[in-house]
Structure formats: structure tokens, C-alpha cells
Backbone as a ProteinNet text record, in pm:
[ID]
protein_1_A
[PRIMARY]
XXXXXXXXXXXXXXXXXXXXXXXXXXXXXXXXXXXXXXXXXXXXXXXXXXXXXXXXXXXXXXXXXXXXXXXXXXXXXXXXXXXXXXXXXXXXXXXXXXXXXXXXXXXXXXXXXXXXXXXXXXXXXXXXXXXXXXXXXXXXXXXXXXXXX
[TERTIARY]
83.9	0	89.1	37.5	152.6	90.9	230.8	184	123.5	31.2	-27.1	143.9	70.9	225.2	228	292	315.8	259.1	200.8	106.6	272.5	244.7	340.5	340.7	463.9	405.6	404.3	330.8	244.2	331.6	307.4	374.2	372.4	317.5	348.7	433.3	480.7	575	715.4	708.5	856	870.2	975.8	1023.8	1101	1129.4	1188	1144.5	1112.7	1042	1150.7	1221.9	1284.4	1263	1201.8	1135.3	1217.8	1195.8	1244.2	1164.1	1221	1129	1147.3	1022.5	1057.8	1084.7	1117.4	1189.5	1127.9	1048.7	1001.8	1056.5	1177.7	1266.5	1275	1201.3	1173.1	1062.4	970.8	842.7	923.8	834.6	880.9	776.2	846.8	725.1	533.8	568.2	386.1	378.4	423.1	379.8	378	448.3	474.9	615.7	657.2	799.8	829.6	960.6	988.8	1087.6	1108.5	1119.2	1230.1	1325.3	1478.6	1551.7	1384.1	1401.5	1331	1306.4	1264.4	1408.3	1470.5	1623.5	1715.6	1714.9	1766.7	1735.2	1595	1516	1570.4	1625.5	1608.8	1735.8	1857.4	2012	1987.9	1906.1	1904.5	1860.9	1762.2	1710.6	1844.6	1900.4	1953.2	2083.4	2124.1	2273.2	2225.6	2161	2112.5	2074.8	2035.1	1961.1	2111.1	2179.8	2301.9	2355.7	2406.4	2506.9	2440.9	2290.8	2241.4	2223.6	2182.5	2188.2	2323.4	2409.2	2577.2	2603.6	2577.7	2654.8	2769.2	2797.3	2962.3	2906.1	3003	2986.5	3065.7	2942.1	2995.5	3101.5	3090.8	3171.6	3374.3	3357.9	3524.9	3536.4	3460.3	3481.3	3620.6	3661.7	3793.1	3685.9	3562.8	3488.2	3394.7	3311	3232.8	3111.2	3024.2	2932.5	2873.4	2882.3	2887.8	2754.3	2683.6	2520.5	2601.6	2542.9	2539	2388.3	2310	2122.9	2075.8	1999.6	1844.4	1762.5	1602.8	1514.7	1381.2	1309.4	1179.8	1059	970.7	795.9	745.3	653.1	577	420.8	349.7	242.7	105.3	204.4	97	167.4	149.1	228.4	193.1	309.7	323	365.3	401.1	433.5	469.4	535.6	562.2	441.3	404	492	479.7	452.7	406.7	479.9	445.1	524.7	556.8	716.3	733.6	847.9	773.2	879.6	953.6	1019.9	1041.7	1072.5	1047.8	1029.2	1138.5	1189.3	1387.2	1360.6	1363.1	1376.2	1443.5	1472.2	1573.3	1521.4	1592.3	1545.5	1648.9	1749.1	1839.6	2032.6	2022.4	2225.4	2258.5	2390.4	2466	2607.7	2741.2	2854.2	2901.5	2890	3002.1	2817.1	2742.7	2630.5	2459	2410	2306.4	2167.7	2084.9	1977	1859.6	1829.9	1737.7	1601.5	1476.4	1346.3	1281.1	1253.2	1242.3	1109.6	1042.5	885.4	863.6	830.4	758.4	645.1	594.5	463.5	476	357.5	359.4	226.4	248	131.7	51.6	134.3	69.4	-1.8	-10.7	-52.2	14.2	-114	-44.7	24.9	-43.4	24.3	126.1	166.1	337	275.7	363.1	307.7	479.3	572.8	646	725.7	796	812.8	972.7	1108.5	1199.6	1334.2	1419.3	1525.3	1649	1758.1	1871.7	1964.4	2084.1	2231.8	2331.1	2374.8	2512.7	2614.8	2732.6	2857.7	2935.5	2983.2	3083	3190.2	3299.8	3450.6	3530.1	3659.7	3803	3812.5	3803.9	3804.8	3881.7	4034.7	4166.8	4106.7	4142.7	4161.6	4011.9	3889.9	3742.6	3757.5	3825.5	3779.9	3656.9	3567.1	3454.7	3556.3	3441.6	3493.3	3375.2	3359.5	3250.6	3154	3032.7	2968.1	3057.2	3040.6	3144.7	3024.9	3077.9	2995.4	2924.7	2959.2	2903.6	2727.2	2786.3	2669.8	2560.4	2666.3	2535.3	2440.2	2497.3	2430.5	2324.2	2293.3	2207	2108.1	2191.1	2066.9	2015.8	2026	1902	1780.8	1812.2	1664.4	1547.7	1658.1	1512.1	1432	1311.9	1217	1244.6	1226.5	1259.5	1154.2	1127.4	1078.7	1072.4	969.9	973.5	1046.4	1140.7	1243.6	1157.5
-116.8	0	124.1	220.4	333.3	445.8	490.2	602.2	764.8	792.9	904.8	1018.2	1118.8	1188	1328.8	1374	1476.7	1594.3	1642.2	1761.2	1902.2	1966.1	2014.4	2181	2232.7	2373.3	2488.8	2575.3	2677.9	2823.9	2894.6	3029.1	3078.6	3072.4	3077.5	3019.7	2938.4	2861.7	2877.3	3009	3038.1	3207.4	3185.7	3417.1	3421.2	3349.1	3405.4	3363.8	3454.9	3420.2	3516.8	3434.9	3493.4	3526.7	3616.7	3659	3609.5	3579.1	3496.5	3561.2	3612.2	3672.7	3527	3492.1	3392.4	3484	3371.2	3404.2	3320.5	3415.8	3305.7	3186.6	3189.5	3023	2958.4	2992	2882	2772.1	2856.4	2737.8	2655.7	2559.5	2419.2	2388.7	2294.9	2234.3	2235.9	2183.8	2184.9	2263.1	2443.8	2541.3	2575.3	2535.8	2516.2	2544.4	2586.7	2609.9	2487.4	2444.2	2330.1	2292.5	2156.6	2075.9	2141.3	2134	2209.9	2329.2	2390.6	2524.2	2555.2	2470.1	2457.5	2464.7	2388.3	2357.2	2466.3	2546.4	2648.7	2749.8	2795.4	2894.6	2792.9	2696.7	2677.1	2718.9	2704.2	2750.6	2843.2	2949.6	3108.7	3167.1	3099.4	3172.3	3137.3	3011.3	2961.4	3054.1	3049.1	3160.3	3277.1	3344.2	3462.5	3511.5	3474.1	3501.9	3468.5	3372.2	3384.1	3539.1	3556.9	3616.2	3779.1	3814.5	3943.8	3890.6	3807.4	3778.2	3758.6	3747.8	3807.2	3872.6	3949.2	4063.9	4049.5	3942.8	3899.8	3832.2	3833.2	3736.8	3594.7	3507.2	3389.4	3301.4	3335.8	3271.4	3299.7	3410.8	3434.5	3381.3	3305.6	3272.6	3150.1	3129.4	2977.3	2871.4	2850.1	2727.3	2777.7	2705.3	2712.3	2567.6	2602.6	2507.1	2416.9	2287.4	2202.8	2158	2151.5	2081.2	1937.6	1840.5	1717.6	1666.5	1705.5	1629.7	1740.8	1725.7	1808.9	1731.6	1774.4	1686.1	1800.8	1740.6	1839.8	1738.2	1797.5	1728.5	1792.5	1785.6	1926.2	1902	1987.6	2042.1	2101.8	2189.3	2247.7	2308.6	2372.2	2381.1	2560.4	2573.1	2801.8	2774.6	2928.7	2916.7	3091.8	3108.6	3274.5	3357.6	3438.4	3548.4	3546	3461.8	3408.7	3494.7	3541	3582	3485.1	3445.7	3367.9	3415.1	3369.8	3328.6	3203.2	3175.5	3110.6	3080.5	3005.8	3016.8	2918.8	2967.5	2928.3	2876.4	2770.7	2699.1	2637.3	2635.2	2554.9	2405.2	2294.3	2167.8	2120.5	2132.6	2030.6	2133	2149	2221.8	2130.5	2076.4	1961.4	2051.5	1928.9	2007.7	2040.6	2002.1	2013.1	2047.4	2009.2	2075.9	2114	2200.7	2231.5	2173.1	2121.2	2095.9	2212	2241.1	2352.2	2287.6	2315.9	2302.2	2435	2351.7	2496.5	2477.9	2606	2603.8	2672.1	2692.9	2782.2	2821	2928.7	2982.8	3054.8	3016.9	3117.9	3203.9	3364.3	3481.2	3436.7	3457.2	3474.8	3402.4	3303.9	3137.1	3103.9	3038.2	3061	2861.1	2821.3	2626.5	2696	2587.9	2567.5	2511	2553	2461	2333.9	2398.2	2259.4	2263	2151.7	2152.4	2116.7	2137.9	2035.2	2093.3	1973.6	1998.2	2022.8	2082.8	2085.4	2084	2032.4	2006.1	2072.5	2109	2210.5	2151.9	2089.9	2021.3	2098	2177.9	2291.8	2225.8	2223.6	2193.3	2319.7	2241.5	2375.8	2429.3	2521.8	2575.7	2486.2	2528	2436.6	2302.9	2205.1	2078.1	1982.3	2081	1975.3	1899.1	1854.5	1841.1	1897.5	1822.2	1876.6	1965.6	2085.6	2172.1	2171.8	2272	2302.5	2387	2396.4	2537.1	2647.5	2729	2881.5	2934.8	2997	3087	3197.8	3232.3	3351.2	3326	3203	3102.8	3068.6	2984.7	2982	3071.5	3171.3	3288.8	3312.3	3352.6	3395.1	3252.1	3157.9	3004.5	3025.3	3079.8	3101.6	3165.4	3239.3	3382	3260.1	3166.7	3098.9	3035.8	3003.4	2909.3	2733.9	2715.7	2539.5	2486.5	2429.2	2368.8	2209.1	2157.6	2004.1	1935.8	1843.9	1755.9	1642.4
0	0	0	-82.4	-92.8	32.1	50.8	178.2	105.7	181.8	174	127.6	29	-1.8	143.1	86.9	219.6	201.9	316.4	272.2	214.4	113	100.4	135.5	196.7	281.9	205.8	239.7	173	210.1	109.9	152	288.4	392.2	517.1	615	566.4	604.7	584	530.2	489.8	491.5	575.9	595.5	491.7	410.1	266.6	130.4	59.6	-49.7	-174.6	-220.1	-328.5	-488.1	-520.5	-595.7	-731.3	-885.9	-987.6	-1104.3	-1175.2	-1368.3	-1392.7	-1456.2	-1582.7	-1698.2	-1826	-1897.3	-2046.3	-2132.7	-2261	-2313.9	-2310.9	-2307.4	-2174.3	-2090.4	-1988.2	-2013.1	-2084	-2144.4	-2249.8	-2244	-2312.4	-2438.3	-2503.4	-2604.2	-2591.8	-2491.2	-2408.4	-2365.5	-2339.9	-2319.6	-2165.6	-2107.8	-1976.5	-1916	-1786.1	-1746	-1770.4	-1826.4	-1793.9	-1689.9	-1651.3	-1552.5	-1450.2	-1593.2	-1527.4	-1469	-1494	-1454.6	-1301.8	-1289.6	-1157.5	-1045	-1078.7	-1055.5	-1051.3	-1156.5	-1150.4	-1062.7	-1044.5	-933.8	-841.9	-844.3	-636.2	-640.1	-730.1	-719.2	-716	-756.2	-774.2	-657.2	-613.8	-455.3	-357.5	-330.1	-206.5	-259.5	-354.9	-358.2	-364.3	-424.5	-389.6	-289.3	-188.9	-54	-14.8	10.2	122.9	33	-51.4	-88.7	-17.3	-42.6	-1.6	196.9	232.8	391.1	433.1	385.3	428.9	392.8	328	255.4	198.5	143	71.7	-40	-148.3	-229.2	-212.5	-196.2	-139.3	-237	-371.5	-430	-410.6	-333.8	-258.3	-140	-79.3	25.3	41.5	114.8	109.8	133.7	212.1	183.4	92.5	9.7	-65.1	-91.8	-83.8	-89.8	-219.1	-196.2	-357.8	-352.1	-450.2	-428.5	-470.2	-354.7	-331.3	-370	-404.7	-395	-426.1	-525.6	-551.5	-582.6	-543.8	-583.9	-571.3	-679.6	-699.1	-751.4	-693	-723.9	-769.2	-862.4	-898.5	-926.3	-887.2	-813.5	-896.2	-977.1	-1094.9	-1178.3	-1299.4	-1414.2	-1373	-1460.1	-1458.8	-1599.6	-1662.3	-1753.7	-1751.2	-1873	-1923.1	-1910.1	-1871.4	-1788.2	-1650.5	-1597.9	-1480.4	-1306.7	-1228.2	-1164.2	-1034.9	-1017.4	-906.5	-821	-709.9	-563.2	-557.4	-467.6	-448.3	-298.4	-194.8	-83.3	4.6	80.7	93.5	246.9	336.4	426.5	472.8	615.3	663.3	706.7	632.2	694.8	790.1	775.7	837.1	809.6	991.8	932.1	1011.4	946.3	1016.6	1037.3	1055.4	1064.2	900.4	774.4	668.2	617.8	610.6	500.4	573.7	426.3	485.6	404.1	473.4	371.3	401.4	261.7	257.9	234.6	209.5	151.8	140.8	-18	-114.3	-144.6	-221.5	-296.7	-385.2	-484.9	-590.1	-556.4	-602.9	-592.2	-696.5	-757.5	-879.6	-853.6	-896.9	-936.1	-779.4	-651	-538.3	-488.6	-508.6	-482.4	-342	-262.6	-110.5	-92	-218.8	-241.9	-341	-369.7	-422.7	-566.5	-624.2	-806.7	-826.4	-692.1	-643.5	-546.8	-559.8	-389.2	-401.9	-355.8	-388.7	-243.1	-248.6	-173.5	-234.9	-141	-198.6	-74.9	-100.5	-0.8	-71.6	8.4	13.8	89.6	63.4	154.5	129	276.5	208	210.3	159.9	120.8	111.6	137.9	136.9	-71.8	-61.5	-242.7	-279.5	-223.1	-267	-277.2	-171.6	-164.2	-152.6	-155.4	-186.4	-28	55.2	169.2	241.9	287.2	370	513.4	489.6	626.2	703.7	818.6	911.2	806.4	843.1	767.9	802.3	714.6	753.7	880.7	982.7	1132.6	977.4	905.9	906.7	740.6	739.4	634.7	803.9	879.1	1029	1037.3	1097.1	1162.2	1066.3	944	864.9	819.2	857.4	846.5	995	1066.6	1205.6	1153.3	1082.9	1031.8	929.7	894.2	836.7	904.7	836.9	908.9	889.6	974.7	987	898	791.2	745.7	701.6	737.3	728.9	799.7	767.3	859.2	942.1
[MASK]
+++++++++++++++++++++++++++++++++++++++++++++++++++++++++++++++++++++++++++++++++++++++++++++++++++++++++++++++++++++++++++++++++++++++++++++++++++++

């Protein structure tokens, strides 16, 4: 018997909502965002939001964070010119990575049209060794909301 799926969380559930233009080459054959671009808005919110919630650009940092896992479900279809958020959550900070849970909302929609995760293992730039999270990536993962887990 398959398990009931998970109720999935709604724009309230999240103090950050990172706002995203689509883009007429985001629709696909069937007239719809397609799949992969979903993927991209979640790289675009989670680096974007650290880089403006630290105030640095994280890509100078000596650790830097590698996506290890993404994964996305999707919910309901958007398409061009559609206006979206994207809604940035904390699931899970360990010592070397962070798991986020992410959402779309499209044109003010308080459900998600999807739902997906992503991991970050930070490593030394140089040598790709896992390090600690950087203190100053911490501090600004407190302001989010815990989501799911």
C-alpha cells in the first residue's frame, strides 16, 4: 500500500520568499515552465539570498558550498509570464552541510506549483575536503524558518 504523499508547505511557512522573472525560453514544447528550470530557481534563490543575507559574495569565500542532492515534485504547471517566488527553508544544518526546503509559488498562490530539496557540503576551495559550515553562512541560516524535517 503506498503512503499518503506529504502535505506540502504553503507560503506561510517560509520568511523568505525569493522573488524569480521567468523568462520566454523557460516554457517548453507543451507550453509550460519546464522541468529544469525549476532547478535552476532553487540555485538562484539559495545563492542569492546567502550572498544578499551576508553581505559577501559567497563565491570568494575559502569554503564554498557544492550541491550534493536536488530533488523536486511538482504540483501544478506556470508558464511565461508568470510571476514567481520562491520560498527558501531551513530543513536540516549539520557540521560540513546544509539541507534547505524549497517552494515555488507562482502569481501569489499561497500552495506551491512545487516543492523540492537541496544540499550544500561545504569543502576547502583548494583541496574539496569537507569543512565546518562557515559561522558567518550559520548565523544567517538562524533567520530561516525550519521547514519540514
Amino acid at each position: 500500500m503506498a503512503e499518503p504523499a506529504e502535505t506540502p508547505p504553503g507560503r506561510a511557512d517560509f520568511t523568505v520568499l525569493w522573488p524569480i522573472t521567468t523568462r520566454w525560453s523557460d516554457n517548453d514544447v507543451y507550453g509550460h515552465i519546464n522541468n529544469v528550470v525549476h532547478y535552476s530557481w532553487f540555485d538562484t534563490a539559495v545563492n542569492g539570498w546567502l550572498m544578499r543575507a551576508t553581505g559577501a559574495d559567497i563565491r570568494e569565500f575559502p569554503e564554498i558550498g557544492l550541491v550534493v542532492e536536488t530533488n523536486c515534485r511538482y504540483l501544478a504547471e506556470l508558464g511565461f509570464p508568470d510571476d514567481v517566488e520562491v520560498g527558501v527553508g531551513l530543513e536540516r544544518l549539520g557540521n560540513s552541510s546544509v539541507v534547505y526546503r524549497l517552494a515555488v509559488f507562482g502569481n501569489g498562490a499561497a500552495e506551491p506549483a512545487s516543492v523540492g530539496r537541496f544540499v550544500h557540503v561545504y569543502v576547502d576551495r583548494e583541496t574539496r575536503r569537507p569543512v565546518r559550515v562557515p559561522e558567518r553562512i550559520r548565523k544567517v541560516l538562524a533567520d530561516l524558518e525550519v521547514v519540514g524535517g
